[in-house]
N, CA, C and O atoms as a MOPAC input file, in Angstrom:
PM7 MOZYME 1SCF
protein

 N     -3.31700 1   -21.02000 1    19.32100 1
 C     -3.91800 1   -20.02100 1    18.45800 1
 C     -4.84900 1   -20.73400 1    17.50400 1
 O     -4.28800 1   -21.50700 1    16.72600 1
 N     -6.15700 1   -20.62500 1    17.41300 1
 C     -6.72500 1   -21.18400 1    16.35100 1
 C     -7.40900 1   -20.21300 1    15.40900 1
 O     -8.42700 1   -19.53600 1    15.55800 1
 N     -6.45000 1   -20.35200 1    14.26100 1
 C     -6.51100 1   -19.65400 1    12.75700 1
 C     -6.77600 1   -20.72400 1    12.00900 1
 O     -6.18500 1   -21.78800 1    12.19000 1
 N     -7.67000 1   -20.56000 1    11.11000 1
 C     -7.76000 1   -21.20200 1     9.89400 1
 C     -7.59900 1   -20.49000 1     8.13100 1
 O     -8.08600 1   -20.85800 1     7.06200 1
 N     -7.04300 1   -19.79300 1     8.35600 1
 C     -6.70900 1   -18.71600 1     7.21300 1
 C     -6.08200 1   -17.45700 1     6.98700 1
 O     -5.86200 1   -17.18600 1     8.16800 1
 N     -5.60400 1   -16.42900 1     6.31600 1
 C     -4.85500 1   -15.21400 1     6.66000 1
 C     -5.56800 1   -14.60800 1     6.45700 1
 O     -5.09900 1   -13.70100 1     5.77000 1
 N     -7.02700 1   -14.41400 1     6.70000 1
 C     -7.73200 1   -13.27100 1     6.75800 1
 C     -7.93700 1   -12.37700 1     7.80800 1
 O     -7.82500 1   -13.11000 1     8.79100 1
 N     -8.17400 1   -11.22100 1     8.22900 1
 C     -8.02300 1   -10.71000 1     9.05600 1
 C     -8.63600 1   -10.88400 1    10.36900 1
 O     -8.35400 1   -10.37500 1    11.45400 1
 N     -9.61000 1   -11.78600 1     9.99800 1
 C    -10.79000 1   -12.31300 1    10.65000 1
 C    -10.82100 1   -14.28000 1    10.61400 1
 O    -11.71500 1   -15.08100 1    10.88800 1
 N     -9.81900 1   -14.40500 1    10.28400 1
 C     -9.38000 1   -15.87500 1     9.96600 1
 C     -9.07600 1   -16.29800 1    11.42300 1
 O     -8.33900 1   -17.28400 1    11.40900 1
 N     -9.37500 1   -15.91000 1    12.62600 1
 C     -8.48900 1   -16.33800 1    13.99300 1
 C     -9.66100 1   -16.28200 1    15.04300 1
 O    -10.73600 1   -15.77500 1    14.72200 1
 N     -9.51300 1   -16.64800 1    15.92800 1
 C    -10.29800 1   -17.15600 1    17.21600 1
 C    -10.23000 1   -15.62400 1    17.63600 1
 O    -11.27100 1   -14.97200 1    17.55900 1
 N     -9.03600 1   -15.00000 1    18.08700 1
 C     -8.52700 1   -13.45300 1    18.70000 1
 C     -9.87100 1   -12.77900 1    18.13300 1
 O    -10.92300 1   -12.68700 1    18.76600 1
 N     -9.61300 1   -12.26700 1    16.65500 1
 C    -10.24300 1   -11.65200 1    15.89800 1
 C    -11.68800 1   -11.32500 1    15.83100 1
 O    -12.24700 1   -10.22800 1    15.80200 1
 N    -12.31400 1   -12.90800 1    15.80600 1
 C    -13.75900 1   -13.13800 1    16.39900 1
 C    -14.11500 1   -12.73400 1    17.34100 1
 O    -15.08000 1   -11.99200 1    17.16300 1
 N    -13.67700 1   -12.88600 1    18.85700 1
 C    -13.79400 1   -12.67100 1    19.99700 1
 C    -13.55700 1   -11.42700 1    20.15500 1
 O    -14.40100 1   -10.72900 1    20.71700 1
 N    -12.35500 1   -10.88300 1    19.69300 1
 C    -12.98200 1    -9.10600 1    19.58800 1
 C    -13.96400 1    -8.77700 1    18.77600 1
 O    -14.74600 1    -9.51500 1    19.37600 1
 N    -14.47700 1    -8.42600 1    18.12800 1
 C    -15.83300 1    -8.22200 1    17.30200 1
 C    -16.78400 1    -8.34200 1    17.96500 1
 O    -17.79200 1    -7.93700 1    17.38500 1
 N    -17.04100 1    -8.91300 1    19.44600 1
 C    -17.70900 1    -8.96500 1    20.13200 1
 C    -18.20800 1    -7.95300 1    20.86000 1
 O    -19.37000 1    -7.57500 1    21.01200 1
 N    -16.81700 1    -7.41600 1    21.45100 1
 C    -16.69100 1    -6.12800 1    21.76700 1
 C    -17.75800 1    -4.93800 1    21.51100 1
 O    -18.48500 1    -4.34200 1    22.30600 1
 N    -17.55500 1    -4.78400 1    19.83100 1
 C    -18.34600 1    -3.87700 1    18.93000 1
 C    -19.71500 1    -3.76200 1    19.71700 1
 O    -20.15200 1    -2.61400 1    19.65200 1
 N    -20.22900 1    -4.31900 1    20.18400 1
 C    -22.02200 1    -4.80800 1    20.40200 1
 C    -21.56600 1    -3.98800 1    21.97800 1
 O    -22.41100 1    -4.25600 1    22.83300 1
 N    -20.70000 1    -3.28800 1    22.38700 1
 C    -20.85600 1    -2.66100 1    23.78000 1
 C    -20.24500 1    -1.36400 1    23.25500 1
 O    -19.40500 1    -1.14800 1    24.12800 1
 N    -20.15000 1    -0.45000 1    22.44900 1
 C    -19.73500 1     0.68600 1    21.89000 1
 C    -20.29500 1     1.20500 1    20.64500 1
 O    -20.43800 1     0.61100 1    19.57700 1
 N    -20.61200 1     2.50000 1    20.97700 1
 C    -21.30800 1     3.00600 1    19.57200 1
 C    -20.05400 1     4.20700 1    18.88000 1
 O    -20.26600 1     5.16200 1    18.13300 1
 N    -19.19700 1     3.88600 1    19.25900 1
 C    -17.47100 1     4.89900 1    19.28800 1
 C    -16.73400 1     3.90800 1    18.64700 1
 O    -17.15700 1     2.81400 1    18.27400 1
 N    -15.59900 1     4.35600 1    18.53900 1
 C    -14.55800 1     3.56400 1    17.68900 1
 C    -12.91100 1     3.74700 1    18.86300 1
 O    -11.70500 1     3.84600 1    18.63600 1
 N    -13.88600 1     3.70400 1    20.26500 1
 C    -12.73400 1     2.95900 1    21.64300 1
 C    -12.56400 1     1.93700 1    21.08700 1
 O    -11.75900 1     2.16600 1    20.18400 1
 N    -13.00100 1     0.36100 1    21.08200 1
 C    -12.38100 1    -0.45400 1    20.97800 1
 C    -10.84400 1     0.15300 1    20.20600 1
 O     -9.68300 1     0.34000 1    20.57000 1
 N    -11.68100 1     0.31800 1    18.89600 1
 C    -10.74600 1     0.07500 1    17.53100 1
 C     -9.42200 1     1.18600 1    18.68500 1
 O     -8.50200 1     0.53600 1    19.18200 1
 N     -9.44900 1     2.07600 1    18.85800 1
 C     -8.30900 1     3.05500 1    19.26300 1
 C     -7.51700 1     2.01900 1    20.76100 1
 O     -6.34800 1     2.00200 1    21.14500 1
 N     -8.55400 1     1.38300 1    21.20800 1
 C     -7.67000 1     0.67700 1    22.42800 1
 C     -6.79000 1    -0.34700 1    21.52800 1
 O     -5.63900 1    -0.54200 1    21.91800 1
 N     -7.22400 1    -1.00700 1    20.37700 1
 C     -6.47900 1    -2.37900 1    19.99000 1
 C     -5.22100 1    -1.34800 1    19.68200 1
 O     -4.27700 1    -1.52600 1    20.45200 1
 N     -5.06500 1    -0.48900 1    18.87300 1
 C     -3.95700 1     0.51600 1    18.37600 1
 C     -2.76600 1     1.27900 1    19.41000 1
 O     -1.61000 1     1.69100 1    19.31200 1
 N     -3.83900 1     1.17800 1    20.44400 1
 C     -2.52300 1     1.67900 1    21.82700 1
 C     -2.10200 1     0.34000 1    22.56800 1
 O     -1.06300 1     0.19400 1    23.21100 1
 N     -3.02000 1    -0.54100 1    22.38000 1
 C     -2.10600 1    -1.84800 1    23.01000 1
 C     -0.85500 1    -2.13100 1    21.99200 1
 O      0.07900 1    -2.71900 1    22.53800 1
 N     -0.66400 1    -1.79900 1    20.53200 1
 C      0.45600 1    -2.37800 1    19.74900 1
 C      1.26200 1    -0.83500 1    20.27600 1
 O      2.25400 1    -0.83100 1    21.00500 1
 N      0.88600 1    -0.12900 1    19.97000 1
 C      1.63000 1     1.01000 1    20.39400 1
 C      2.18000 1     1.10300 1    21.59600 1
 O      2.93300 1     2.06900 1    21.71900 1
 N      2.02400 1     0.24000 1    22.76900 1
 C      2.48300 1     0.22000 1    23.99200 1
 C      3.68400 1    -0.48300 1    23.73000 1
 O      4.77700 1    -0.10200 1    24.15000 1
 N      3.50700 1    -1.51000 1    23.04000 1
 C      4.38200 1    -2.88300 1    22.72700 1
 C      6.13100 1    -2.08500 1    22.61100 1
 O      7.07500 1    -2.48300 1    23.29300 1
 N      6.21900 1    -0.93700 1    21.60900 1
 C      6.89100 1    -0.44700 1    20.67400 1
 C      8.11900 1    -1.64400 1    20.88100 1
 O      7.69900 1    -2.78000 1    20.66500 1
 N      9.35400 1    -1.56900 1    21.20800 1
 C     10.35600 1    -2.81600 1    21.15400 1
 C     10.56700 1    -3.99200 1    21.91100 1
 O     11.60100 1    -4.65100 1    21.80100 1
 N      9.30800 1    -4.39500 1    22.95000 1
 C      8.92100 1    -5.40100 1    23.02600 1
 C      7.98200 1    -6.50500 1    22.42600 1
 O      7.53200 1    -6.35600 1    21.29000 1
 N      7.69300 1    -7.57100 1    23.14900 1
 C      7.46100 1    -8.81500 1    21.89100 1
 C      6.59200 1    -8.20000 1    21.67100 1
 O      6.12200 1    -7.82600 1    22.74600 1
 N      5.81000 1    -7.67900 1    20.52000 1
 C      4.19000 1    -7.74700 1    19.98700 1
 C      3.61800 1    -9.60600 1    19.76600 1
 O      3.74600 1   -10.41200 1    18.84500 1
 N      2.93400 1    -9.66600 1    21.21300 1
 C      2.03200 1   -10.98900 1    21.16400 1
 C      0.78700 1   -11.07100 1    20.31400 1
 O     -0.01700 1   -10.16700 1    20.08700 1
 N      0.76600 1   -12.74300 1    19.73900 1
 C     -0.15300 1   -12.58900 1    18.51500 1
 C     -1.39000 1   -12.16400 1    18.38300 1
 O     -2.02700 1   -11.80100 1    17.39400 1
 N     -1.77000 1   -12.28800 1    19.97700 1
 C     -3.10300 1   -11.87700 1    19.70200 1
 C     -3.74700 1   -10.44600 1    19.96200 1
 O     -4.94200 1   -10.15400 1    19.91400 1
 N     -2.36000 1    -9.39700 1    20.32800 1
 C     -2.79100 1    -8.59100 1    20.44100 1
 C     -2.57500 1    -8.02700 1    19.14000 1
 O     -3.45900 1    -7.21100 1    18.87900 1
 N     -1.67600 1    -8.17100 1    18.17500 1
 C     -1.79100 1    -8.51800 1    16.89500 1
 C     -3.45100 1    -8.52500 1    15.86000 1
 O     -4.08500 1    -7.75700 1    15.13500 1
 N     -3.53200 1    -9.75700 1    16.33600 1
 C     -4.74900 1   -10.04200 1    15.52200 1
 C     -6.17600 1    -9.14000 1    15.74100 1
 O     -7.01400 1    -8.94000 1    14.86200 1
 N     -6.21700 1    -8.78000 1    16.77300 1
 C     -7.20300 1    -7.62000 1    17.40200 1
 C     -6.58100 1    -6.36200 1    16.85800 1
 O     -7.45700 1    -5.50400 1    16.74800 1
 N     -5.36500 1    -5.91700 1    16.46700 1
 C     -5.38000 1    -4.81300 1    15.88100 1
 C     -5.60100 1    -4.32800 1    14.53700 1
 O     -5.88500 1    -3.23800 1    14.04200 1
 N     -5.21600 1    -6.34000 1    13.80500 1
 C     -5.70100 1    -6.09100 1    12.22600 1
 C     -6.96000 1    -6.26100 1    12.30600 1
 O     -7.60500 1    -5.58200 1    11.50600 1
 N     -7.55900 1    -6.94600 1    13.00800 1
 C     -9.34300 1    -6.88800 1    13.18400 1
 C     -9.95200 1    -5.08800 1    13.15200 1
 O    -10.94400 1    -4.73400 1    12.51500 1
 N     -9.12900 1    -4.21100 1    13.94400 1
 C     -9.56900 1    -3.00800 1    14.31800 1
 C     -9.06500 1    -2.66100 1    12.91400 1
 O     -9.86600 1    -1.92000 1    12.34300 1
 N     -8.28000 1    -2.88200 1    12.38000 1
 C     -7.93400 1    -1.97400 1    11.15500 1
 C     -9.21700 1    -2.00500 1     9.95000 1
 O     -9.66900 1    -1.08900 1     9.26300 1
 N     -9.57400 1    -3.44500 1    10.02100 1
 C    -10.79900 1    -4.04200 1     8.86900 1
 C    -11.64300 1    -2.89600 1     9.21800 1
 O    -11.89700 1    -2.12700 1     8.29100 1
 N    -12.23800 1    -2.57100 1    10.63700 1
 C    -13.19700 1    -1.70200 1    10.61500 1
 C    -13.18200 1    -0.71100 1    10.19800 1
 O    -14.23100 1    -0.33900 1     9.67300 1
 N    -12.10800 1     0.15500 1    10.20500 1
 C    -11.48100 1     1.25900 1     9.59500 1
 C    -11.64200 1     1.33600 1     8.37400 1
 O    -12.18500 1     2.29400 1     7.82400 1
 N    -11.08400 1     0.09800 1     7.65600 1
 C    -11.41200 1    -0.56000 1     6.07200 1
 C    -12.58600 1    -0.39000 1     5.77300 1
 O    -12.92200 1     0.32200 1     4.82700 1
 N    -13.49300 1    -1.08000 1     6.60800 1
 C    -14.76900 1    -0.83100 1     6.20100 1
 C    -15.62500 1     0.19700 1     6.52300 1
 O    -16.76600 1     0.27000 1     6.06500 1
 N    -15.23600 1     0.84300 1     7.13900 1
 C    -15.86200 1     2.43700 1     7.90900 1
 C    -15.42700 1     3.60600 1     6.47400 1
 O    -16.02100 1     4.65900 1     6.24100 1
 N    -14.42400 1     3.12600 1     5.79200 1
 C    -14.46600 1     3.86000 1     4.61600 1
 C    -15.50900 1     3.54400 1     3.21700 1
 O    -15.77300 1     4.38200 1     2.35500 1
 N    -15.88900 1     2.46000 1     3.24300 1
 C    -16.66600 1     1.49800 1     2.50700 1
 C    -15.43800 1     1.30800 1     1.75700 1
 O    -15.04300 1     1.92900 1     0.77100 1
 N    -14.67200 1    -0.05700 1     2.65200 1
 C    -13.50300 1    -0.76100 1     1.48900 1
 C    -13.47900 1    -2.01900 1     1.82600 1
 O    -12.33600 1    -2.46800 1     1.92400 1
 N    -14.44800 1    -2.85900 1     2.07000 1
 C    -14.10100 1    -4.51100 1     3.09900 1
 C    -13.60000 1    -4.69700 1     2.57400 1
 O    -12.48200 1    -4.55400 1     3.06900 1
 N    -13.50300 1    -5.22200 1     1.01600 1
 C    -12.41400 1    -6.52900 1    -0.06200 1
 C    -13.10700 1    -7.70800 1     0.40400 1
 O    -12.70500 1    -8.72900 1    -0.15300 1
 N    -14.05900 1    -7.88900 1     1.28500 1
 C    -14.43600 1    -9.38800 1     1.64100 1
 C    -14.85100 1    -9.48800 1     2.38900 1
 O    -14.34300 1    -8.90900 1     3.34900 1
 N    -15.86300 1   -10.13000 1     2.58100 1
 C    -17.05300 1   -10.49600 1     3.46100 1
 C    -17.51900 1   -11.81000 1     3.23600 1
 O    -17.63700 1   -12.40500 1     2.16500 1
 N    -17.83700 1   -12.28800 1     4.69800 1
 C    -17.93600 1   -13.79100 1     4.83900 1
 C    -18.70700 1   -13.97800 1     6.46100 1
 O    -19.15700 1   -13.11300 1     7.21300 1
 N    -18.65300 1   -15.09800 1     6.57400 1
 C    -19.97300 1   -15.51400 1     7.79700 1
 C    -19.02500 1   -14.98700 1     9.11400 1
 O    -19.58900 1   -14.58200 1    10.13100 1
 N    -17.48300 1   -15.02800 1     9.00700 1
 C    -16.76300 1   -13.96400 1    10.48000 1
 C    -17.01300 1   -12.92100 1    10.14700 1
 O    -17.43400 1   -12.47200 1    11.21300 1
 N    -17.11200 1   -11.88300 1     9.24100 1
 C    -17.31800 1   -10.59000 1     9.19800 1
 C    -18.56400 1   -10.26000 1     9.66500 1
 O    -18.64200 1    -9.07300 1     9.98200 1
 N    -19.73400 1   -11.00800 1     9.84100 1
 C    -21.23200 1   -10.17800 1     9.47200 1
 C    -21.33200 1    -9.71200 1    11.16300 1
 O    -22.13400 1    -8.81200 1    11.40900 1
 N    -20.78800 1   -10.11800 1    11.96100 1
 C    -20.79900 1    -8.92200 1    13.07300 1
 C    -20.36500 1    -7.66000 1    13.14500 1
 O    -20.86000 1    -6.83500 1    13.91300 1
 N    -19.01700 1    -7.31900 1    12.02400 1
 C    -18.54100 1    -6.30900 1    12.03100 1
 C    -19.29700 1    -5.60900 1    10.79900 1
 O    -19.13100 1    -4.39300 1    10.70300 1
 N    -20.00300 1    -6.16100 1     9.97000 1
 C    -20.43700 1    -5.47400 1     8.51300 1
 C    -21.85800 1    -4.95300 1     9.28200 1
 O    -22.16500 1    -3.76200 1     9.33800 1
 N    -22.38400 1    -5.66000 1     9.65900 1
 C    -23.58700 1    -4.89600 1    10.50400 1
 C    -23.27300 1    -3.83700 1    11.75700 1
 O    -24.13100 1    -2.99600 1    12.02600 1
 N    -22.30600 1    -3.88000 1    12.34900 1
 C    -22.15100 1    -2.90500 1    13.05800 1
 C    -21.84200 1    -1.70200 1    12.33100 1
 O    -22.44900 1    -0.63700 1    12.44300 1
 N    -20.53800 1    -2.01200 1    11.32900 1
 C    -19.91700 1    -0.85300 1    10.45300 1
 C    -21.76900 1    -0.18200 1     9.64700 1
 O    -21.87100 1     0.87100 1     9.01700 1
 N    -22.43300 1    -0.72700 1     9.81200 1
 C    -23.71400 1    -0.56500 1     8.93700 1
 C    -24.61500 1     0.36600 1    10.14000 1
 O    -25.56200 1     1.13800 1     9.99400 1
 N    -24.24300 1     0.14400 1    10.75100 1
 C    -24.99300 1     0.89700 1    12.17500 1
 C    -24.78100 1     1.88000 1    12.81300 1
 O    -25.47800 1     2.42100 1    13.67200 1
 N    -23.11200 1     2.33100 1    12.12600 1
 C    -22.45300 1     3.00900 1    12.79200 1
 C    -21.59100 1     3.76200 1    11.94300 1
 O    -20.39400 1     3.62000 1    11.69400 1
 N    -22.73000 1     4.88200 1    11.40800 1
 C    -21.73100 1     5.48400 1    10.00600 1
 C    -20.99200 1     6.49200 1    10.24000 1
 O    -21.38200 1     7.62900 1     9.97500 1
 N    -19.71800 1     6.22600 1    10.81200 1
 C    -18.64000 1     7.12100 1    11.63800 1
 C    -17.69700 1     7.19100 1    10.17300 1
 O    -17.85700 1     6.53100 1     9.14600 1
 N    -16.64200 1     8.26500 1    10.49000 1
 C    -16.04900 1     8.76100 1     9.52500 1
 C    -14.34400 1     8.80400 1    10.32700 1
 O    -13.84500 1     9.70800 1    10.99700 1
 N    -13.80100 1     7.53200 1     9.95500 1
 C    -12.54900 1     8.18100 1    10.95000 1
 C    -11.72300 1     9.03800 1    10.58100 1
 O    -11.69000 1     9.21700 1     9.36300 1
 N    -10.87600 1     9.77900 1    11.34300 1
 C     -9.63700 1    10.23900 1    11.41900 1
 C     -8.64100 1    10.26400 1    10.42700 1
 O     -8.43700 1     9.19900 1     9.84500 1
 N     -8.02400 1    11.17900 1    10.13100 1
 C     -6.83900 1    11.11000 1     9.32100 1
 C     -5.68100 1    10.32800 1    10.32400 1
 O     -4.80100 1     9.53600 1     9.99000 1
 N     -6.07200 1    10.92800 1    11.85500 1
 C     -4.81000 1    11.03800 1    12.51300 1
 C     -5.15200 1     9.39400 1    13.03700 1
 O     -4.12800 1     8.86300 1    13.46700 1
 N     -6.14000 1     8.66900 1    13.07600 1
 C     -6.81700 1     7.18500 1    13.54300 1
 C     -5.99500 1     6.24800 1    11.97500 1
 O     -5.18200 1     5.32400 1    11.94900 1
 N     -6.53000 1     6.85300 1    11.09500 1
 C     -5.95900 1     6.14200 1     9.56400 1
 C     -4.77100 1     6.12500 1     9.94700 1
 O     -4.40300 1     4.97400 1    10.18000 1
 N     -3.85300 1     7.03500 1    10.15000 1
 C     -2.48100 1     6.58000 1    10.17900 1
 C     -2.05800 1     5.59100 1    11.42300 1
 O     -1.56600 1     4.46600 1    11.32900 1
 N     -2.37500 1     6.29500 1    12.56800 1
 C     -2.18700 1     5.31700 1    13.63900 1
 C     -2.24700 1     3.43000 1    13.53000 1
 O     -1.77400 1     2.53100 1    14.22500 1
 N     -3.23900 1     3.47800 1    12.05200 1
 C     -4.01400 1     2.04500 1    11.57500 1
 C     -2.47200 1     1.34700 1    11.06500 1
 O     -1.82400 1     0.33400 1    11.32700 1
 N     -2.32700 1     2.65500 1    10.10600 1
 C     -0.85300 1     1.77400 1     9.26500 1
 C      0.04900 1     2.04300 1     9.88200 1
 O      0.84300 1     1.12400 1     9.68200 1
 N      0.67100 1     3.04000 1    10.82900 1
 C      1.58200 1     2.86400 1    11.98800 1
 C      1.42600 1     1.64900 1    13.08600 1
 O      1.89600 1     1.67900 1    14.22300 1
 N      0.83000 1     0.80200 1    12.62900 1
 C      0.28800 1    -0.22900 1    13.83600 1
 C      0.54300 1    -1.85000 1    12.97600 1
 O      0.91900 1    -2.90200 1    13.49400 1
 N      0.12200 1    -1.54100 1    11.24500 1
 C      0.36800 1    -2.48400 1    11.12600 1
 C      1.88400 1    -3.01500 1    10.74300 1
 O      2.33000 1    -4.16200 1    10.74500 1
 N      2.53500 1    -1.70700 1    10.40100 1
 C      4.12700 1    -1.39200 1    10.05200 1
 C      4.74100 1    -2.21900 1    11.66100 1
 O      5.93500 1    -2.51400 1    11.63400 1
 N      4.03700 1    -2.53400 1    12.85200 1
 C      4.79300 1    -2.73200 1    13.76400 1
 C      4.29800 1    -3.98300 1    13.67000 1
 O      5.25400 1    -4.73500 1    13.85800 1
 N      3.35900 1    -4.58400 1    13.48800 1
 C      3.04000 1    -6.30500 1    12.96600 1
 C      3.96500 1    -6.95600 1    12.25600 1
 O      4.26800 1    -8.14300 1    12.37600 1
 N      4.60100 1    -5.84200 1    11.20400 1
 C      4.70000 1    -6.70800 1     9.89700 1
 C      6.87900 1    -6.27400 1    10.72000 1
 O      7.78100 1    -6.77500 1    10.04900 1
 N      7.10600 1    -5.82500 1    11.40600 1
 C      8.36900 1    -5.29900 1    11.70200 1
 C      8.97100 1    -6.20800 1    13.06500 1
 O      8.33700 1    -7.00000 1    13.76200 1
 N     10.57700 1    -5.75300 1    13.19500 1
 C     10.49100 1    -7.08500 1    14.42200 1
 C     10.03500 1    -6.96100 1    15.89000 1
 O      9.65200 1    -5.91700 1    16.41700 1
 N     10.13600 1    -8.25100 1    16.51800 1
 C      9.99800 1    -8.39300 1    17.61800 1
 C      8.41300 1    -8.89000 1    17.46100 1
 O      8.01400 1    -8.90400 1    18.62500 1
 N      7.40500 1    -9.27100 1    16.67200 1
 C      6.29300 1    -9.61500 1    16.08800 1
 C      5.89800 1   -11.58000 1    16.29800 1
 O      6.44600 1   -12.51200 1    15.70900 1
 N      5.02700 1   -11.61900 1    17.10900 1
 C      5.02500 1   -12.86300 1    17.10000 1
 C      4.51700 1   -13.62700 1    16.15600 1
 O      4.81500 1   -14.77700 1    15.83300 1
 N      3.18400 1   -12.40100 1    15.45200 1
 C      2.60800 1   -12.90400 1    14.41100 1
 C      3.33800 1   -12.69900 1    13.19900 1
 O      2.72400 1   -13.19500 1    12.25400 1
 N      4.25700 1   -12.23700 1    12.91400 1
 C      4.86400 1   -12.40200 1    12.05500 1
 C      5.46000 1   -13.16600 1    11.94800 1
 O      5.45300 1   -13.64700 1    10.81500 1
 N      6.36500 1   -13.81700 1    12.95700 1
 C      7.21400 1   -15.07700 1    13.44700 1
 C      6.59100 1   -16.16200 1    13.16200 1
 O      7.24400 1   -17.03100 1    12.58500 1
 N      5.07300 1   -16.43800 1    13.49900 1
 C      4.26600 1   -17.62400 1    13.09600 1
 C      4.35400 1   -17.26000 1    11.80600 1
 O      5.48500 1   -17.47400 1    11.36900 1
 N      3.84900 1   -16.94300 1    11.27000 1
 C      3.77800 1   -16.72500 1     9.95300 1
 C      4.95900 1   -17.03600 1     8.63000 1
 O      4.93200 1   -17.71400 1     7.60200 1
 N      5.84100 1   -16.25100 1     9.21400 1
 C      7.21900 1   -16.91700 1     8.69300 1
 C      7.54900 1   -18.19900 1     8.95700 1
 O      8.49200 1   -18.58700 1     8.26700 1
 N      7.16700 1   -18.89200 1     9.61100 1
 C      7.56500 1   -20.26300 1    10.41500 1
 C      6.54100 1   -21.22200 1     9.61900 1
 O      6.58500 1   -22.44800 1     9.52000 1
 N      5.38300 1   -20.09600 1     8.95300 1
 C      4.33100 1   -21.18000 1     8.47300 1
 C      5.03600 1   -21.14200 1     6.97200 1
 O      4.83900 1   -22.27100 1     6.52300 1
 N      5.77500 1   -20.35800 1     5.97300 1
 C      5.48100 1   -19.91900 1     4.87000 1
 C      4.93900 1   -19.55600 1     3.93800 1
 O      5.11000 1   -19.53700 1     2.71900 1
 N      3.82600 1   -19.07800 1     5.06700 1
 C      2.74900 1   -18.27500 1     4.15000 1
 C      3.11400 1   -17.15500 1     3.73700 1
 O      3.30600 1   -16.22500 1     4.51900 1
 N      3.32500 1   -17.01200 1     2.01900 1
 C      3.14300 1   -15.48600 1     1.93800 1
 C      2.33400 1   -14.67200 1     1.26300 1
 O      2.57300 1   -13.56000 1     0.79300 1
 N      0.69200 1   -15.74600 1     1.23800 1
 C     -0.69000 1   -15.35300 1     1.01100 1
 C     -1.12100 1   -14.41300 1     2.41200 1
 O     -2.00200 1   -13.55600 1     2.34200 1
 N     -0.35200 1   -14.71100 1     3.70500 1
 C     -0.92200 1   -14.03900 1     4.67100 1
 C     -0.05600 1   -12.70300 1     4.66100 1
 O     -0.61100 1   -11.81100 1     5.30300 1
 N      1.04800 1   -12.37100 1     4.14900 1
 C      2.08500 1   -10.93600 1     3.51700 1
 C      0.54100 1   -10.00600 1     2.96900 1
 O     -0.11100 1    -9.01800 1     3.30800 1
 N      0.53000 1   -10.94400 1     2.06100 1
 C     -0.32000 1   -10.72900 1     0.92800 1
 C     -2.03900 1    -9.91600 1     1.78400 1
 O     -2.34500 1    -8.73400 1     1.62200 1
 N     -2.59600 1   -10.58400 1     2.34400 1
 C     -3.36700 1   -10.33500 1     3.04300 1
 C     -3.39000 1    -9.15000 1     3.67500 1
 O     -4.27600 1    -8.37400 1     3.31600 1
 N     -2.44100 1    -8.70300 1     4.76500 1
 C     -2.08800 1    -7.93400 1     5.32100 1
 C     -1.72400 1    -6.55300 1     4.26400 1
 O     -2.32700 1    -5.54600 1     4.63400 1
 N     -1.16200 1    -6.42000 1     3.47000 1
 C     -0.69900 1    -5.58800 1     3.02600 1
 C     -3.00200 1    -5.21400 1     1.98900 1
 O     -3.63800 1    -4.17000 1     2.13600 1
 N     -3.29100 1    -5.95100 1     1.49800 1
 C     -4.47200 1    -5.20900 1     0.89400 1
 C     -5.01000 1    -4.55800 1     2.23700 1
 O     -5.25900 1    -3.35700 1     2.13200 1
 N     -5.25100 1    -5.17100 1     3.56400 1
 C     -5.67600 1    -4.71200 1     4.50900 1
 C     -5.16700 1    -3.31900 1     4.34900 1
 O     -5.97100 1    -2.41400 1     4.12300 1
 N     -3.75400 1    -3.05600 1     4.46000 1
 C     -3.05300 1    -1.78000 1     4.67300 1
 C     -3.86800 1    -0.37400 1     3.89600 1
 O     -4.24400 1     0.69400 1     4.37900 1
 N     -3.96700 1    -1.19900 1     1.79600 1
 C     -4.35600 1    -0.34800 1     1.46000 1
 C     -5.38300 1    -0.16200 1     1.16800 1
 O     -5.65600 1     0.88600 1     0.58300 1
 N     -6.51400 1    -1.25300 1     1.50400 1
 C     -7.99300 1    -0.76300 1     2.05900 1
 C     -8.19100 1     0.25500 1     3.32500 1
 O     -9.10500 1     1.07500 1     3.23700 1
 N     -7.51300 1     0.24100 1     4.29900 1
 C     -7.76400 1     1.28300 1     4.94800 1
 C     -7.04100 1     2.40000 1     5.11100 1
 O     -7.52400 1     3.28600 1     5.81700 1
 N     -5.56800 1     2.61900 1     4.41400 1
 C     -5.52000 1     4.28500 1     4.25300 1
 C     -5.19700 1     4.40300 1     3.08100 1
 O     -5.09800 1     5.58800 1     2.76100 1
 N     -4.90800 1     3.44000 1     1.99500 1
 C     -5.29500 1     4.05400 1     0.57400 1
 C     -6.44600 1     4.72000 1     0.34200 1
 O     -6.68400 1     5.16900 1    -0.78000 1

């Protein structure tokens, strides 16, 4: 896994989806990363399908105008979110924090790394994510 930080966009996964964005003018991706954790339900949630779903959540974040942060990994997604002035869902918003409630819950690999790292700047992380996009 190569992460260098707990940002949502701090990971190799993360980047490499964002890529995605540049073949959709819809918000499929973002709803596919949300049914892949949702498929998971009490099996392992693997990290990187993980990290592609907090990636999909940022957009959400920022599709409300809420980044919290922007940096040289975001400017694929800040220009798309800029291109693409969609308005999501009540019923997509929740699905966002029903998705990350299963990250942060067990059977979570990325949570497992995480705990294993003692980070709890990346808790921390995750949870503004939460309430940038359905606060």
């Amino acid at each position: 896994m190569g992460t260098w930080g707990v940002l949502a966009f701090d990971n190799d996964e993360a980047c490499d989806w964002a890529y995605g964005l540049d073949d959709v003018h819809d918000l499929s991706l973002v709803e596919e990363a949300f049914r892949i954790v949702e498929g998971a339900e009490r099996g392992l949630l693997e990290q990187g399908d993980a990290a592609e779903a907090l990636a999909a959540c940022e957009v959400v974040a920022r599709l409300r105008g809420r980044p919290g942060y922007q940096n040289a990994y975001t400017e694929k997604v800040d220009r798309w979110v800029s291109a693409h002035r969609i308005t999501p869902t009540a019923e997509l918003i929740a699905r966002g924090d029903a998705v990350i409630a299963r990250i942060l819950g067990d059977r979570s690999e990325m949570l497992e790394l995480w705990e294993d790292a003692g980070s709890d700047e990346w808790l921390a992380a995750v949870s503004d994510l939460r309430q940038r996009m359905a606060g």
